[in-house]
C-alpha positions in Angstrom: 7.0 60.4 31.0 4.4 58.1 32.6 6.8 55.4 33.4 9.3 58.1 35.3 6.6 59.0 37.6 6.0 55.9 38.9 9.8 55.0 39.4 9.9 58.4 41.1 6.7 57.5 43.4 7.7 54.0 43.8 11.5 54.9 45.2 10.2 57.8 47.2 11.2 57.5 50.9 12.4 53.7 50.1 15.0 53.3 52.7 12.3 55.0 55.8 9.9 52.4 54.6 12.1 50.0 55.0 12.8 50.3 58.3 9.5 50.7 59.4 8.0 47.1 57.8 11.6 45.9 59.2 11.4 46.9 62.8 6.8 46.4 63.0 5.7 43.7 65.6 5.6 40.1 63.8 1.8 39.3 63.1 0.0 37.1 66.1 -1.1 33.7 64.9 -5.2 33.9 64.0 -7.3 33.4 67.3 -8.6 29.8 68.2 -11.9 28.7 67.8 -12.9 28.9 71.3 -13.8 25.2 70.8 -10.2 24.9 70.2 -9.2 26.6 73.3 -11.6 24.8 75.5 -9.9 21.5 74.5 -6.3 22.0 74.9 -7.4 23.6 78.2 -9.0 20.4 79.0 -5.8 18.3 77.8 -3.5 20.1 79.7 -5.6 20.0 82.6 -5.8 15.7 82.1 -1.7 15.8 81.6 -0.1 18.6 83.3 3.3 17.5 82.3 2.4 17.5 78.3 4.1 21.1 77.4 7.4 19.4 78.7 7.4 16.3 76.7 7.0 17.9 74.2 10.2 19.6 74.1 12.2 16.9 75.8 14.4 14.6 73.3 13.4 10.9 74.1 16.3 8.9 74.0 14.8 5.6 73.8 13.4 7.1 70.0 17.1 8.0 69.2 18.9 5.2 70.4 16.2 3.1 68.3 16.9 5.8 65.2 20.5 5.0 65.7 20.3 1.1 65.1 18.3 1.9 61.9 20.9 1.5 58.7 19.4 2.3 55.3 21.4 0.4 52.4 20.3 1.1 48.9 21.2 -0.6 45.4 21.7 -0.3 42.2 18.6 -2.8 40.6 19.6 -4.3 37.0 18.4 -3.5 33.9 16.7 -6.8 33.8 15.1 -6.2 37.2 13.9 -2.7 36.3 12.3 -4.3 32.9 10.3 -7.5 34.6 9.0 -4.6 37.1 7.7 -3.1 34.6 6.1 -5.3 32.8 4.0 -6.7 36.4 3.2 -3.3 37.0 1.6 -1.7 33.6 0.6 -5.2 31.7 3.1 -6.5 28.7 5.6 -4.7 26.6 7.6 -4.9 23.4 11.4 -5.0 23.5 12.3 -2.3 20.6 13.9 -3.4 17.7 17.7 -3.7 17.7 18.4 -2.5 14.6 16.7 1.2 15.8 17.6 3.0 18.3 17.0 2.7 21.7 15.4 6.7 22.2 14.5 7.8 18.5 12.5 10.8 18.2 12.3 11.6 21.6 10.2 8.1 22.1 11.2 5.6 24.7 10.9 2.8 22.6 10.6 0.2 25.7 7.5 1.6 26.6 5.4 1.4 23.7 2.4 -1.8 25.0 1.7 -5.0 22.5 -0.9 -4.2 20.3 0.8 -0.7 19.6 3.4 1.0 17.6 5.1 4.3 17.6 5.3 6.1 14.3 8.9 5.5 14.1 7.8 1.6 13.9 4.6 2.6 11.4 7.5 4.6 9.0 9.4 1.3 9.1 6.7 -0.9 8.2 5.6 1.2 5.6 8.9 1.1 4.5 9.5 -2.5 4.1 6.0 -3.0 3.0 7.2 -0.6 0.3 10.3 -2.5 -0.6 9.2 -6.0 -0.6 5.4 -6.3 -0.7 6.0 -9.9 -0.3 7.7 -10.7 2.2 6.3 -8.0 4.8 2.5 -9.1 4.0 0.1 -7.9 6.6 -0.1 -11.1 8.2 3.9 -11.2 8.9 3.5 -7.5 10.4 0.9 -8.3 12.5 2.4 -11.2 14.0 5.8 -9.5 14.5 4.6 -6.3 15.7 1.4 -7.9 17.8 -1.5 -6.1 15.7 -4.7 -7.3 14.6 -4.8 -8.2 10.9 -7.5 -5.9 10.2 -5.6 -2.5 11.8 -1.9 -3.8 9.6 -4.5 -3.6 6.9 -6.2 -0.7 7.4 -2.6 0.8 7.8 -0.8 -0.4 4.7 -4.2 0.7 2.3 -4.8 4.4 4.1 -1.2 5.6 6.0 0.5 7.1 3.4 3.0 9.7 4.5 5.3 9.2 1.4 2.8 10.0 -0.9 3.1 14.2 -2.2 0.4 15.4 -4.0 0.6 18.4 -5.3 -2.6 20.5 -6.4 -2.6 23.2 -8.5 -4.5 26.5 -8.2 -7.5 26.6 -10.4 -7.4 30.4 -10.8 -4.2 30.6 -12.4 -2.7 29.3 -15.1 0.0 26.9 -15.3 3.6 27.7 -17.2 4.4 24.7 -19.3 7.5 22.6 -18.9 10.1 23.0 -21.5 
């Protein structure tokens, strides 16, 4: 009932209104500080001929504007990547055998010294696998840690590891 009410009030003489705001006087610019006023009076009195300059076209501007040719190309890979690298400080190429964009992670951006968690899954992984071939040494070197972070994440990041707790209050049904 409400909500008929106020579509009936707010619809009420729509098209009368209308016309009204439609045909009102434009609203005057806010008045000058009459600092403001005294200085373009001053100005215009210095240089009477201002207020036509200023809507005169000066063709010595656009003839100049008309010798001016704007050429743009395409830059390289390679020329994008060492820009990069002056600008923000030293980067890691990503790892061919993952893809370029995994995860939603630019992989090209990630600095020396550290690794995106697509990288720390893979480490893991290998780690995992072959304990002695991926030693924390050999994953610091290729993925430009310090020995005691690679360290710190093979003993404590552990994202493969499930452990399931169960509820003290009830009690457990045996396996058969």
């Amino acid at each position: 009932m409400g909500s008929n009410l106020v579509r009936a009030v707010k619809n009420f003489n729509v098209e009368s209104r209308a016309h009204r705001l439609i045909g009102k006087e434009k609203p005057d610019a806010a008045p000058m500080h009459p600092g403001t006023k005294e200085t373009l009076q001053a100005a215009v009195s210095r240089h009477p001929d201002i207020q036509d300059k200023i809507h005169l076209k000066d063709e010595a501007l656009l003839s100049r504007l008309k010798d001016v040719y704007v050429d743009s190309i395409k830059q390289s890979s390679e020329v994008k990547h060492e820009a990069m690298v002056s600008e923000q400080g030293e980067f890691r190429l990503p790892n061919p055998l993952m893809k370029n964009k995994m995860y939603g992670i630019d992989m090209g951006k990630i600095q020396k010294g550290n690794i995106s968690v697509v990288e720390a899954l893979t480490i893991l992984n290998n780690h995992k696998q072959s304990p002695q071939n991926w030693t924390a040494e050999k994953i610091a070197e290729e993925y430009s840690l310090s020995i005691k972070d690679t360290q710190s994440l093979l003993e404590y990041f552990r994202p493969f590891d499930v452990k399931i707790i169960p509820p003290k209050d009830k009690e457990q049904i045996a396996e058969q």
